[in-house]
C-alpha positions as CSV (number, residue, x, y, z in Angstrom):
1,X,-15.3,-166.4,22.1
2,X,-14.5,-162.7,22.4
3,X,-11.5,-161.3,21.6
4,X,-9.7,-157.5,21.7
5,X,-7.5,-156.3,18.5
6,X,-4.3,-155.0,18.9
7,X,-2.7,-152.5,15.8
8,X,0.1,-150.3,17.1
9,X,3.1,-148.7,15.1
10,X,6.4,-150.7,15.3
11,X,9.8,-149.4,15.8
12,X,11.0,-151.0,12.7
13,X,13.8,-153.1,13.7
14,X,13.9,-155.9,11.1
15,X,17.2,-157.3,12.5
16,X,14.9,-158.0,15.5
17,X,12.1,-158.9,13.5
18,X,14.2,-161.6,11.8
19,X,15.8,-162.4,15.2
20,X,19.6,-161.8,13.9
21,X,19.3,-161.1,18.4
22,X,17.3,-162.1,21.0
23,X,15.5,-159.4,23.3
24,X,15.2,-160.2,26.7
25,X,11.3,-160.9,26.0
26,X,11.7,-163.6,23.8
27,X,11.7,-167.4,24.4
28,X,14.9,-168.8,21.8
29,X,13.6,-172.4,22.4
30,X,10.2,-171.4,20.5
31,X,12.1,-169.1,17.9
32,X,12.0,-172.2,15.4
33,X,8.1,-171.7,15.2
34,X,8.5,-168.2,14.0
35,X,6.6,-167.9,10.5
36,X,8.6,-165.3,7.8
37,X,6.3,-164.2,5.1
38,X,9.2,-162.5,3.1
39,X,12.5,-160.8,4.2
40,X,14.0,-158.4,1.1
41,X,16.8,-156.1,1.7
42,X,15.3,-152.6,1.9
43,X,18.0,-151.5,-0.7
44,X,16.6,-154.1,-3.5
45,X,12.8,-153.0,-3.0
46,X,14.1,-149.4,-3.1
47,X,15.9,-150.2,-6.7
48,X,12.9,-152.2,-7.6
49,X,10.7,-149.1,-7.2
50,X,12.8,-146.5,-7.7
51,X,15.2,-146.5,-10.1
52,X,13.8,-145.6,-13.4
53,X,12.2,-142.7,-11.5
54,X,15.3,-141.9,-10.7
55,X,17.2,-141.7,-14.0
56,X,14.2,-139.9,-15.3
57,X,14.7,-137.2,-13.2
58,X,18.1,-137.1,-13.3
59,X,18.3,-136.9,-16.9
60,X,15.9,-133.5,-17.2
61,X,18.4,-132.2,-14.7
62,X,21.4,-129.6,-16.2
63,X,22.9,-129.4,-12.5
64,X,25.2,-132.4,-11.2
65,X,24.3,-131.4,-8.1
66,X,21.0,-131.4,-8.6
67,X,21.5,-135.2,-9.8
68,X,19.8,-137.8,-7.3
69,X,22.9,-140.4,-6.6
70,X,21.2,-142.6,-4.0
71,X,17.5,-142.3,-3.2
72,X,17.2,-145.0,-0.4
73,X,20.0,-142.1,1.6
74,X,18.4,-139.4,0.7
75,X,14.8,-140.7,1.9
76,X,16.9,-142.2,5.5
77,X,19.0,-139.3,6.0
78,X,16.0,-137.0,5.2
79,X,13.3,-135.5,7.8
80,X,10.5,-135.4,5.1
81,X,9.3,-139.4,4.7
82,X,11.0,-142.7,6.7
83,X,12.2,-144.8,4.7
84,X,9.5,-147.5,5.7
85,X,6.8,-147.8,8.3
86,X,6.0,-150.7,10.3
87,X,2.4,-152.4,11.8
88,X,2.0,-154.8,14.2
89,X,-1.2,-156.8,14.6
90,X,-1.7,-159.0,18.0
91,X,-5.1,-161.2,18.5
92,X,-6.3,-160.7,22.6
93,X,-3.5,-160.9,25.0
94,X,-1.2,-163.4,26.9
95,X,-3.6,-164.2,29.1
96,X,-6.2,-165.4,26.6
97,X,-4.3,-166.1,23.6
98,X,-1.2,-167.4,25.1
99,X,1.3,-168.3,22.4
100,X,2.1,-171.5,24.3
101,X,-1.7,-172.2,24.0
102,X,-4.1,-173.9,21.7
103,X,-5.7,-170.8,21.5
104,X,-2.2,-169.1,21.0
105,X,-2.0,-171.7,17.9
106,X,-5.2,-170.3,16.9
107,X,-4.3,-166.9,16.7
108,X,-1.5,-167.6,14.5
109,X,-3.6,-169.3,12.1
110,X,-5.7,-166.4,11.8
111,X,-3.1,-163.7,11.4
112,X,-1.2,-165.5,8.7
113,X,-4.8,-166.1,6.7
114,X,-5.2,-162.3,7.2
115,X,-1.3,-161.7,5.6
116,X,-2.0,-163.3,2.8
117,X,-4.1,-161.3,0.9
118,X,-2.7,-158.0,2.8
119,X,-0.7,-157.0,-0.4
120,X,-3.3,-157.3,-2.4
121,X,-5.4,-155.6,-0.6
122,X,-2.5,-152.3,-0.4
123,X,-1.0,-152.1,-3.7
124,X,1.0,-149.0,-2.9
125,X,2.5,-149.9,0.6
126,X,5.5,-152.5,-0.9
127,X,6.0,-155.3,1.7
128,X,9.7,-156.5,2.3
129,X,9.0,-158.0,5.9
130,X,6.7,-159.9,7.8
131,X,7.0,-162.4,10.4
132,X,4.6,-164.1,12.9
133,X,6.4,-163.9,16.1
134,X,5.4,-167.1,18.4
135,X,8.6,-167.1,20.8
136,X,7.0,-164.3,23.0
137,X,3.9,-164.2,25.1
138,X,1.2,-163.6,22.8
139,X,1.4,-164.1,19.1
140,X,2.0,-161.2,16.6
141,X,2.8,-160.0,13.0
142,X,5.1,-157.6,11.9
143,X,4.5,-156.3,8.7
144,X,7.0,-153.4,7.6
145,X,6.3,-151.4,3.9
146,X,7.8,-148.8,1.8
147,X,4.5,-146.6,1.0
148,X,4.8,-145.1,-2.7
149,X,2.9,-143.4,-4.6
150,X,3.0,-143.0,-8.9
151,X,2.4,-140.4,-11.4
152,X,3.8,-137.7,-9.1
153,X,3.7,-134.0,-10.8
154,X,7.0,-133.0,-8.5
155,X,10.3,-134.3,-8.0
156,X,10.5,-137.9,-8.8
157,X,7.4,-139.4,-11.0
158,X,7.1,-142.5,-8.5
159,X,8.3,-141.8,-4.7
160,X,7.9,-142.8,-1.5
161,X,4.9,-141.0,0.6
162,X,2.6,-142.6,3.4
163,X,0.1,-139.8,2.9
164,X,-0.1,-139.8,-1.0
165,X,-0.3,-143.8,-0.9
166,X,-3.0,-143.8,1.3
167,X,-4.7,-141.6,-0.4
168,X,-4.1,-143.7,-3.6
169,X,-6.0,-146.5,-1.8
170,X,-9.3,-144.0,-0.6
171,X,-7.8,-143.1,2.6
172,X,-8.1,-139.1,3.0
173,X,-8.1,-137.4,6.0
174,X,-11.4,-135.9,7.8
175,X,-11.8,-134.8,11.1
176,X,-9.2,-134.7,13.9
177,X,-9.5,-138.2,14.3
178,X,-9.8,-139.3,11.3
179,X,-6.5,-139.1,9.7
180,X,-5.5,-141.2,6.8
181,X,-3.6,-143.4,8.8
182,X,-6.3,-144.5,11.6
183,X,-8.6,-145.1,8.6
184,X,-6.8,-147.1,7.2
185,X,-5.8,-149.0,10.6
186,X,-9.7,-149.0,11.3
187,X,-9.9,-150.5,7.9
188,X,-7.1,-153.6,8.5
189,X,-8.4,-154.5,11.9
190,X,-12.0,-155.4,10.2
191,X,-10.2,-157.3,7.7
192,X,-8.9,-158.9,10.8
193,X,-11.8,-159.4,12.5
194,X,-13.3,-161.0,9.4
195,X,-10.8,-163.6,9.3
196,X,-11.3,-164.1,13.2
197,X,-14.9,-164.5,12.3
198,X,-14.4,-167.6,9.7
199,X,-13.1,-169.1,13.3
200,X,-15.3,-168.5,15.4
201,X,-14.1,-165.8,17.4
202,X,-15.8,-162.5,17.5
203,X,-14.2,-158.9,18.1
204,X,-14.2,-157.4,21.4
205,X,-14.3,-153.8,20.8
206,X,-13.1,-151.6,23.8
207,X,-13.8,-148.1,22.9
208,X,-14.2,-144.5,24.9
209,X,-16.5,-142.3,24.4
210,X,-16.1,-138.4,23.9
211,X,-17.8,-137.5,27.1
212,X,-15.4,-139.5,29.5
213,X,-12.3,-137.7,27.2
214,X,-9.6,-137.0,30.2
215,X,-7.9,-133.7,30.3
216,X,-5.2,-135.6,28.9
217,X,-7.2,-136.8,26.1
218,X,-7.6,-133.2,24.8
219,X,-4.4,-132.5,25.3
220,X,-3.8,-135.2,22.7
221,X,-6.2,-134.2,20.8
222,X,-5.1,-131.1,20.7
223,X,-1.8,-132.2,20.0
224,X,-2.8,-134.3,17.2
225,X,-4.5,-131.3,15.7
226,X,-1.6,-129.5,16.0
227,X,0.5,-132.1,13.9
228,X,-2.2,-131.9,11.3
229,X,-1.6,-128.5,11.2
230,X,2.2,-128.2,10.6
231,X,2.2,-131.2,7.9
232,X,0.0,-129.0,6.0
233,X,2.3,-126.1,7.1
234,X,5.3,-128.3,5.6
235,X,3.6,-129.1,2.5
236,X,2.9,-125.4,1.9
237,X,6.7,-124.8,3.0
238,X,7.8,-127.7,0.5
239,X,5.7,-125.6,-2.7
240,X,7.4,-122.7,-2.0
241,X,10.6,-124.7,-2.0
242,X,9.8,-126.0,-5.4
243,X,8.7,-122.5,-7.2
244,X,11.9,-120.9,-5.7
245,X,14.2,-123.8,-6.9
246,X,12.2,-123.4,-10.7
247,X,13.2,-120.0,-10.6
248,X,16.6,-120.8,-9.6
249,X,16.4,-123.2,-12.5
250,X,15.4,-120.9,-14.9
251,X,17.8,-118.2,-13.9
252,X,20.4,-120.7,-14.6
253,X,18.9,-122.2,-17.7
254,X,19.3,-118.3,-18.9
255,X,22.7,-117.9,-17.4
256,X,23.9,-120.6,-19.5
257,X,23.0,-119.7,-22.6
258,X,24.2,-116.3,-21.9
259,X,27.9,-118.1,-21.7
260,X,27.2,-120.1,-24.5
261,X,26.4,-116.6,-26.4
262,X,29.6,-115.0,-24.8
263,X,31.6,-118.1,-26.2
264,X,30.0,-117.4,-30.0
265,X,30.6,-113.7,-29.5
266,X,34.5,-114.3,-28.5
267,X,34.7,-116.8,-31.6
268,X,33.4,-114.4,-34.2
269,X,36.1,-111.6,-32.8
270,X,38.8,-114.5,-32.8
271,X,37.5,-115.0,-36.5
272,X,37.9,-111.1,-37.3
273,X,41.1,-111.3,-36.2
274,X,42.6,-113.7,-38.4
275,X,40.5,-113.7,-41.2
276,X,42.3,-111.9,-43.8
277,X,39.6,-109.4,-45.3
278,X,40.1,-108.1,-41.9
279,X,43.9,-107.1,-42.1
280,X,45.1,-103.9,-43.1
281,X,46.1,-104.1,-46.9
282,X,49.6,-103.5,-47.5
283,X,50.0,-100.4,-49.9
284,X,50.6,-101.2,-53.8
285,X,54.2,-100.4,-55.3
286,X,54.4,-96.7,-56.0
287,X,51.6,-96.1,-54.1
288,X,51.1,-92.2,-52.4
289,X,50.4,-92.6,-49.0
290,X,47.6,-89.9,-49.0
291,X,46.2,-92.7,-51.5
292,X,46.7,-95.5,-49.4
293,X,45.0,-93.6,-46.8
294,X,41.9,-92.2,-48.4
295,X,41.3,-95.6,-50.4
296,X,42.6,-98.5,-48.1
297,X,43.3,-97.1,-44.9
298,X,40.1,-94.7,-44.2
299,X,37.2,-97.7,-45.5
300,X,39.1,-100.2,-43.3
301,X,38.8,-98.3,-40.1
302,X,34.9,-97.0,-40.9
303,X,34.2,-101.1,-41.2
304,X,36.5,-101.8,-38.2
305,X,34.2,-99.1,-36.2
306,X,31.3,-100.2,-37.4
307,X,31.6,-104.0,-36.0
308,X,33.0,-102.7,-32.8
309,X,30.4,-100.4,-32.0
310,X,28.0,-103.9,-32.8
311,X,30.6,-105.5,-30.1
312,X,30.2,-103.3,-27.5
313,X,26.8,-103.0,-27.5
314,X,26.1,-106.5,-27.9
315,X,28.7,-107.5,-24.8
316,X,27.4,-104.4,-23.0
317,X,23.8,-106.0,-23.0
318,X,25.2,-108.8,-21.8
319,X,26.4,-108.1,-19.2
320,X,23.6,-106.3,-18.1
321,X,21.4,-109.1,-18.5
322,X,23.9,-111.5,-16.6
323,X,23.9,-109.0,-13.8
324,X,20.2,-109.1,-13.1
325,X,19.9,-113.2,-13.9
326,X,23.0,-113.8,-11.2
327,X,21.5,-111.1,-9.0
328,X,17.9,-113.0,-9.1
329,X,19.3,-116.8,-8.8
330,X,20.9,-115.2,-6.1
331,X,17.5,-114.4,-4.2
332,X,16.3,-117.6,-5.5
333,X,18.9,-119.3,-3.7
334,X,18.6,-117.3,-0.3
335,X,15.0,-117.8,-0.5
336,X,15.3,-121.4,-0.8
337,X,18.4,-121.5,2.1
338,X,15.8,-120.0,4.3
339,X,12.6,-122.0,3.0
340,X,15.0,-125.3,4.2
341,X,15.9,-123.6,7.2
342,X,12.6,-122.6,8.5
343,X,10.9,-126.4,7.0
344,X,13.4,-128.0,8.8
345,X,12.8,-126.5,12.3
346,X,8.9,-127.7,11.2
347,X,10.2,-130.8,10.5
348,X,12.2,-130.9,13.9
349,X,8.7,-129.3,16.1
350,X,6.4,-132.1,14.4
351,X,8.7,-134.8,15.3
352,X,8.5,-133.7,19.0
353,X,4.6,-133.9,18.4
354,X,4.6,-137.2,17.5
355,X,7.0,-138.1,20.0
356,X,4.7,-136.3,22.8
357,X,1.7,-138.2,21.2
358,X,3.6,-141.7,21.3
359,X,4.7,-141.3,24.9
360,X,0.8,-140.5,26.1
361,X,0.0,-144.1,24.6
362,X,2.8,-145.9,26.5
363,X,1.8,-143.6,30.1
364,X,-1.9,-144.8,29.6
365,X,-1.1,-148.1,28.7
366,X,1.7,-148.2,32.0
367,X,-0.5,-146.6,34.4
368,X,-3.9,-147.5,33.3
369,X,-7.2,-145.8,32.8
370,X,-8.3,-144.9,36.6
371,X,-4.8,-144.0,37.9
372,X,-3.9,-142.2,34.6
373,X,-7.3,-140.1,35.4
374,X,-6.7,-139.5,39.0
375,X,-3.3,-138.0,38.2
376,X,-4.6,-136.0,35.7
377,X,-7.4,-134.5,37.2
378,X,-4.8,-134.1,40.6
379,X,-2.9,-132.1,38.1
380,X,-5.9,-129.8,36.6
381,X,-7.1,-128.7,39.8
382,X,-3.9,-127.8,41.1
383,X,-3.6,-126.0,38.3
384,X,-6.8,-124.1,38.3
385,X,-5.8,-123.2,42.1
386,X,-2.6,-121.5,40.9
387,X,-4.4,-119.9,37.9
388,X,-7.3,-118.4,40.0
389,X,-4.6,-117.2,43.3
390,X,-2.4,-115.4,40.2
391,X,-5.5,-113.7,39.1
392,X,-6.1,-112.2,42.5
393,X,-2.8,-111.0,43.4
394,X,-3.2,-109.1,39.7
395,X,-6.0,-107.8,40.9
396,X,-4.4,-106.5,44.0
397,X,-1.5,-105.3,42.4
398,X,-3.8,-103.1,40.0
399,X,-5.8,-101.5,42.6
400,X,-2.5,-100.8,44.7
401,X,-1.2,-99.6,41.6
402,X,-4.2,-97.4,41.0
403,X,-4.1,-95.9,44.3
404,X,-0.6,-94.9,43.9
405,X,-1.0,-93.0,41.0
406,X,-4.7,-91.5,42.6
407,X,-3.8,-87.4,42.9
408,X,-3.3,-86.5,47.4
409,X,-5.7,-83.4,47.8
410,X,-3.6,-81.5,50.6
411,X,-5.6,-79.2,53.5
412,X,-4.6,-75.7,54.0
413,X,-3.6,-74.5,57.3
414,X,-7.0,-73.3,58.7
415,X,-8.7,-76.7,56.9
416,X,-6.4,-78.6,59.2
């Protein structure tokens, strides 16, 4: 027995998942045979992971604001990571593995032997959800994870990142194609297809080759190369982030000891002002006043000058020094304004990438291989037709153009 594996991305609706609704696809009557692996609130895996990362880094912080109140927010509201990623795994189709079946029975047996070892198998991808759907056509298992990774050297020590946790496992990107992530999906389907193997059923691999690529094709590749290309763009936009928020940190770090040295300085002049070697003497009984001048008067002032003139200079310095710390934690913060400005309109293009790369797989998959060709190459040619008439009318319009500006020799009268 031959049969295809099926890995595609899910959306990630766990209410679905753990059929708090019925779709219009699914089958209510069969729901009771519906397997669930485990179903943990997102919220309670996040403080399970996260939270002593968390008041780590919030206690090396000397900014509230910089203070991290909520980390499952801040990754859901954020464009960087998603808060968790979802697989789903399907053995052949409905029309050989029916769920309804004995070989749709089968299928489910080998999917949940293959989930039971899958967390073991990826320590850093935390599973909080999985379920063996049997109410729809064919049998499938959802598997949704919170990808972390440990012993981070930025921001918090242990976070969440698909790449980084991947990579923790000996998944690292390569050529175009071979991103972390279809590694690691390449990887999963031959655990899969090792289980299918204990019963009996082998792997029917339906592949393409390079040389049949469609124009469409390239264009995803190209696509694909292009998302490549701005997550390492983002990553070098996030570094820059991070060394202009150190500096910002530092600025600060200076500024407030600066007011701390302020506060010491208008203490000690508070102290000067009250202590009472520092108050003017009043003259002894009898006493001449060009006497109380030249001995109490005269010293009094020279000391007074003397600590003023320590003053001055001291608070002048300060202030200079505050001038140029404020003045550079103001670039600091500009620089980082614009840093988040520019990553997030990154952020915003690769999104449309992926978008653009997920809609190719759902037109393929609607309109199949041959008409999904014909279209395309429909679509090329006409293309190449407008291309090559725009190329001649440029050429026309140059030599028309050249002729106009070509100098008119005129004939004299007898010449005519």
């Amino acid at each position: 027995m031959q049969r295809t594996i099926s890995a595609m991305v899910g959306k990630g609706s766990v209410s679905h998942n753990s059929r708090e609704f019925n779709a219009s696809n699914t089958d209510p009557d069969r729901s009771h045979l519906n397997i669930v692996y485990c179903h943990t609130p997102i919220k309670e895996v996040y403080a399970e992971l996260f939270s002593g990362a968390v008041n780590r880094y919030n206690e090396k912080q000397t900014r509230n604001d910089r203070c991290i109140e909520n980390y499952y927010e801040k990754i859901r509201s954020g464009k960087q990571e998603k808060s968790f990623h979802e697989i789903i795994l399907q053995i052949g189709n409905k029309d050989d593995m029916n769920a309804k079946t004995e070989n749709g029975g089968l299928a489910a047996k080998v999917l949940g032997e293959y989930m039971k070892n899958f967390q073991q198998r990826n320590p850093n991808m935390r599973v909080f959800s999985a379920h063996l759907h049997m109410d729809e056509a064919t049998p499938h298992l959802h598997i949704d994870f919170v990808p972390f990774t440990k012993d981070s050297q930025r921001g918090l020590d242990t976070r969440v990142s698909l790449k980084q946790a991947l990579a923790a496992q000996g998944f690292k990107g390569g050529g175009r194609r071979e991103t972390e992530w279809n590694q690691w999906i390449s990887s999963e389907k031959n655990q899969l297809a090792a289980v299918m193997q204990l019963h009996g059923i082998e792997w029917e691999q339906k592949g393409t080759h390079e040389t049949h690529l469609s124009v469409y094709d390239f264009q995803k590749k190209m696509r694909a190369e292009e998302v490549v290309q701005l997550e390492a763009q983002i990553e070098g936009l996030k570094v820059d982030a991070q060394e202009a928020e150190k500096s910002a940190n530092k600025a600060q770090n200076r500024l407030d000891k600066l007011e701390n040295r302020e506060k010491v300085i208008r203490h000690n002049v508070d102290k000067y002002d009250k202590a009472p070697e520092w108050q003017l003497p009043e003259p002894k009984p009898l006493m001449y006043a060009q006497a109380y001048k030249t001995k109490m008067v005269i010293p009094f002032i020279k000391r007074l000058k003397e600590i003023i003139h320590s003053v001055v200079a001291q608070y002048l310095e300060l202030m200079d020094t505050v001038k140029d710390l404020k003045s550079r934690l103001s670039n600091a913060n500009s620089k980082i304004d614009g840093l988040n400005d520019k990553l997030q309109k990154v952020n915003d293009h690769n999104s449309e990438l992926k978008e653009y790369v997920r809609d190719y797989i759902y037109v393929r998959k609607a309109l199949g291989e041959d008409q999904t060709n014909d279209i395309l190459e429909k679509e090329k040619a006409a293309e190449q037709a407008a291309k090559q008439k725009a190329e001649e009318q440029a050429k026309i319009a140059k030599v028309a153009e050249q002729a106009l500006k070509r100098p008119v020799r005129s004939k004299n009268y007898y010449e005519r």
